[in-house]
C-alpha positions as CSV (number, residue, x, y, z in Angstrom):
1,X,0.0,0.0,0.0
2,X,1.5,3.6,-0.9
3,X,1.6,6.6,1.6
4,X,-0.8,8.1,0.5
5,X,-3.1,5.2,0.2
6,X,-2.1,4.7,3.8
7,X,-2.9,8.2,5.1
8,X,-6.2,8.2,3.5
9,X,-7.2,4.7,4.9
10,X,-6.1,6.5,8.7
11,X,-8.1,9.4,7.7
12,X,-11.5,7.4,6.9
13,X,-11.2,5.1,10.1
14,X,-11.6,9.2,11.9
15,X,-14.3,9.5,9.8
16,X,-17.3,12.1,11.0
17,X,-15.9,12.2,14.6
18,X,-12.8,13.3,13.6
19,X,-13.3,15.6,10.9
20,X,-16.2,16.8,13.0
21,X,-13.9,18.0,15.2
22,X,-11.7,19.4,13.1
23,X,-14.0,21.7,12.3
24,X,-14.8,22.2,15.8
25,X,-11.6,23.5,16.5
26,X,-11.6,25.7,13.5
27,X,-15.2,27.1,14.3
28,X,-14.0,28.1,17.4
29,X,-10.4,29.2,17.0
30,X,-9.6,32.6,18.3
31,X,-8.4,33.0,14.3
32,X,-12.4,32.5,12.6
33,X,-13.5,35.9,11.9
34,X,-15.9,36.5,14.4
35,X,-14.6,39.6,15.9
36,X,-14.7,38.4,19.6
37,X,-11.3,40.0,20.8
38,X,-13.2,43.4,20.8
39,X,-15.5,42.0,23.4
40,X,-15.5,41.6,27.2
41,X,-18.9,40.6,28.1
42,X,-19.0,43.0,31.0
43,X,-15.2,41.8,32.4
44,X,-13.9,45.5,32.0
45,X,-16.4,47.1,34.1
46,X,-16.0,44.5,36.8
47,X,-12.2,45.1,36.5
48,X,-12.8,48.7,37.0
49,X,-15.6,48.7,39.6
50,X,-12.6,46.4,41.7
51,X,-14.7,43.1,41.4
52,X,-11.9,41.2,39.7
53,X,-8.7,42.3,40.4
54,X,-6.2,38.6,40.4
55,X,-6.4,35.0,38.7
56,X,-8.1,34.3,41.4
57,X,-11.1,36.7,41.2
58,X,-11.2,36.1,37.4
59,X,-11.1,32.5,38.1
60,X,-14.4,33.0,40.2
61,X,-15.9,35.1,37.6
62,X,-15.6,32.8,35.1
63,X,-16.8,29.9,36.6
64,X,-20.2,31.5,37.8
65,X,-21.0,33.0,34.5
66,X,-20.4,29.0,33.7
67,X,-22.6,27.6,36.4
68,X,-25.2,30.1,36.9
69,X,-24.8,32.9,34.3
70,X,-24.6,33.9,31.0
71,X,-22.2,30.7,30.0
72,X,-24.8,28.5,31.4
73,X,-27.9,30.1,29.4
74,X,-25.5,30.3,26.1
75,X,-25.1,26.1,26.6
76,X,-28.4,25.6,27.0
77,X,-29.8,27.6,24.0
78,X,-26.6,25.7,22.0
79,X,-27.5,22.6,22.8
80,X,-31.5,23.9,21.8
81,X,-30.4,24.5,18.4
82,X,-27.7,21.6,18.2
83,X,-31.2,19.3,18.6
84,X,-33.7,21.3,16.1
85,X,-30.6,21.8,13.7
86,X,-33.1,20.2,10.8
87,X,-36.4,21.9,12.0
88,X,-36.7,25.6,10.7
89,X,-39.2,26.7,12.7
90,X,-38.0,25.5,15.9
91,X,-34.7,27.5,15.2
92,X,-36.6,30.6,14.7
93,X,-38.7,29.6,18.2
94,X,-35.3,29.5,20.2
95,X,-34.1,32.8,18.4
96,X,-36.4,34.6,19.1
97,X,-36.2,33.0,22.8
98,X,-32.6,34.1,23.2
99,X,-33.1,37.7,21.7
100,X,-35.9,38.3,23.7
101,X,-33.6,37.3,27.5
102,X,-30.6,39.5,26.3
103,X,-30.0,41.7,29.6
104,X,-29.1,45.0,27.8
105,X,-27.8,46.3,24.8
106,X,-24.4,45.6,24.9
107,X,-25.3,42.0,25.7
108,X,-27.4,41.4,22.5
109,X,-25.2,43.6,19.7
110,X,-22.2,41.1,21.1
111,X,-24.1,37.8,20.5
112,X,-26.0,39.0,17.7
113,X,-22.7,40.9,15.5
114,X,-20.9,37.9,16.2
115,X,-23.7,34.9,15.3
116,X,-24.0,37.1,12.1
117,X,-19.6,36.5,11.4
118,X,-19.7,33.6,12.8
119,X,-22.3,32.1,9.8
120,X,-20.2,34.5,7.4
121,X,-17.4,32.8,7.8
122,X,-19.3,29.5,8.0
123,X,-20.5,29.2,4.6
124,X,-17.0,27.8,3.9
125,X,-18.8,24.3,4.8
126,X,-22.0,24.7,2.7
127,X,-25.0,23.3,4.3
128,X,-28.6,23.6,4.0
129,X,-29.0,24.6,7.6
130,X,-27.8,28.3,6.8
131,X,-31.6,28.2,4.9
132,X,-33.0,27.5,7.6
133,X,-31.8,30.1,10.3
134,X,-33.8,33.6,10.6
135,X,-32.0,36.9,9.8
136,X,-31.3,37.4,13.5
137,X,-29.1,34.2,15.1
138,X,-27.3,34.7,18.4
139,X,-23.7,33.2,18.9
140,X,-24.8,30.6,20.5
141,X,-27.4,29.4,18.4
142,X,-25.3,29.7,15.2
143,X,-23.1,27.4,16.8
144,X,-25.3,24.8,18.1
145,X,-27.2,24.8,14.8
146,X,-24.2,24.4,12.5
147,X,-22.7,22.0,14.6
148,X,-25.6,19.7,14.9
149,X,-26.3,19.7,10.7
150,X,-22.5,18.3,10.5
151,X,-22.7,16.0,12.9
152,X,-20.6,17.1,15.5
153,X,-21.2,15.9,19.2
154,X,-23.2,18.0,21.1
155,X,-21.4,17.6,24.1
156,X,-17.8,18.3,22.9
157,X,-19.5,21.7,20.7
158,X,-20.6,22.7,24.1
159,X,-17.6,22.2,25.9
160,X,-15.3,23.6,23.3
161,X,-17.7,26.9,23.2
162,X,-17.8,27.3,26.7
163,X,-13.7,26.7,26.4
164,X,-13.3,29.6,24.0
165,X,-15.4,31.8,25.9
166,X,-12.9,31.4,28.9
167,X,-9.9,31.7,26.6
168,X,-11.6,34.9,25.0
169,X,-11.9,36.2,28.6
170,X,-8.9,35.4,29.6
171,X,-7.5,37.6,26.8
172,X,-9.6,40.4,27.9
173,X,-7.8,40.2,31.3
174,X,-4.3,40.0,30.4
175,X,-4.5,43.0,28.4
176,X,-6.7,45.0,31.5
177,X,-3.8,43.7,33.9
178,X,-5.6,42.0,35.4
179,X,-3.2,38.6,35.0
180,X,-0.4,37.6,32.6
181,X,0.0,34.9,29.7
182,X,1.3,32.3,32.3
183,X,-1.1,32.7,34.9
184,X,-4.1,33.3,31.9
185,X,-2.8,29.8,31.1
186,X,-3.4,28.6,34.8
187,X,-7.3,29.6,34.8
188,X,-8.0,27.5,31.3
189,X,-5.7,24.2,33.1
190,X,-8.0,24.7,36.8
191,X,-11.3,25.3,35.3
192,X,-11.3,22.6,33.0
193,X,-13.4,19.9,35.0
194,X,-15.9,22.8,35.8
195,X,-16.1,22.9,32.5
196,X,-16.8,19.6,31.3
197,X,-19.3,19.3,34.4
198,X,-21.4,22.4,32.9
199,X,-20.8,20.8,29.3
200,X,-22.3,17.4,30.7
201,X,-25.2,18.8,32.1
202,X,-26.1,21.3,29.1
203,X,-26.1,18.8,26.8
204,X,-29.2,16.8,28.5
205,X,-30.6,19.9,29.4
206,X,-33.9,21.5,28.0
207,X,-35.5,24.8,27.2
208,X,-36.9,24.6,30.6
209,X,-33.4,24.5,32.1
210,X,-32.6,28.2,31.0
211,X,-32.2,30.3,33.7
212,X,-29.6,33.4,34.9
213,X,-28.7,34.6,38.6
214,X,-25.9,36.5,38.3
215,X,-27.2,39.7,39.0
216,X,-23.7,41.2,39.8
217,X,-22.3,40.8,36.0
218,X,-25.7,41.5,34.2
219,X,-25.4,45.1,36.6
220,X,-21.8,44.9,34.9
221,X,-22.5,44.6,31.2
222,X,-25.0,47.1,31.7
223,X,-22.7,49.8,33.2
224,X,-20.1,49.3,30.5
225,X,-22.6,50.8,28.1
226,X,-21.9,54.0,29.5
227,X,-18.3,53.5,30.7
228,X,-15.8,56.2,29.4
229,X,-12.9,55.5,28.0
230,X,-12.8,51.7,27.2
231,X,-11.1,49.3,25.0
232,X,-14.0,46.5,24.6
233,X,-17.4,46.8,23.4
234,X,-18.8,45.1,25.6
């Protein structure tokens, strides 16, 4: 058998799983064009008002937007549109869900600018699903749906959006200060079970199961609307 007979033999055994995740990682590298360095989600405020100040404060932070805040309530709504990735209506019915619980401004132009380059970019992988999403698709459910119509586990999209979220935040803080590369490093290593806990439970979760209680960094994102100078929009 030649090389290249050999490679492609190794590349079919992979088959959907692995090129699924190849595409995974691609989606969601901080490279695809969907403009989320210019974002904080609210992170520059807290860093500001003195809420996070150390790893270990943006360590906490992170972990209850995970848990009990905005991460959680992006999961769920991915995992939503991971299941009704085939069902047109149903995409439109969690849409509309997730554009209608935004908790300000800021909040919604972030998910809404970047679910818009995020399907941009997307139509590199031609699939009928992009016909079937309305005109308005947050983050989140651009994600779940896409993944879903190419077969990706629903599990591991979840867990790999909730990673780049962290990584994205991460960012954020090293250039407010607020930590350097090694210690940004540190966070991603400690909160990885916490992550794959949250991952686990979003992916059996339901519509019913979306919920928020972090009052602290919705009060957050909403200040930073009016905060003067910044360098994130969000």
């Amino acid at each position: 058998m030649t090389d290249a007979a050999v490679a492609g033999a190794r590349v079919e055994e992979g088959g959907a799983g692995t090129r699924g995740l190849i595409r995974l990682v691609t989606w969601l590298s901080p490279a695809f064009p969907v403009g989320a360095f210019a974002y904080s989600g609210g992170l520059e405020q807290a860093v500001k008002g003195g809420l996070v100040t150390d790893a270990a404060t943006l360590r906490g932070w992170l972990e209850s937007l995970f848990v009990s805040g905005s991460g959680w309530a992006d999961c769920v709504l991915l995992a939503a549109a991971h299941r009704a990735n085939d069902d047109a209506d149903r995409l439109g019915e969690i849409c509309a869900l997730a554009v209608a619980m935004f908790g300000g401004r800021e909040r919604q132009m972030e998910a809404l600018l970047q679910g818009e380059a995020f399907l941009t970019a997307a139509l590199s992988w031609p699939h009928a699903v992009f016909d079937r999403l309305p005109a308005e698709v947050p983050y989140a459910v651009a994600v779940g749906a896409v993944a879903g119509a190419h077969g990706v586990s629903r599990v591991d999209a979840i867990a790999a959006y909730l990673h780049a979220g962290a990584a994205n935040a991460v960012s954020a803080a090293i250039r407010l200060g607020v930590t350097g590369q090694t210690g940004g490093v540190a966070i991603l290593a400690g909160i990885e079970d916490n992550t794959l806990q949250v991952a686990r439970r979003a992916d059996i979760s339901s519509l019913d199961d979306l919920w928020s209680s972090t009052l602290v960094a919705d009060v957050m994102v909403l200040q930073h609307e009016t905060m003067e100078p910044r360098l994130f929009r969000s």
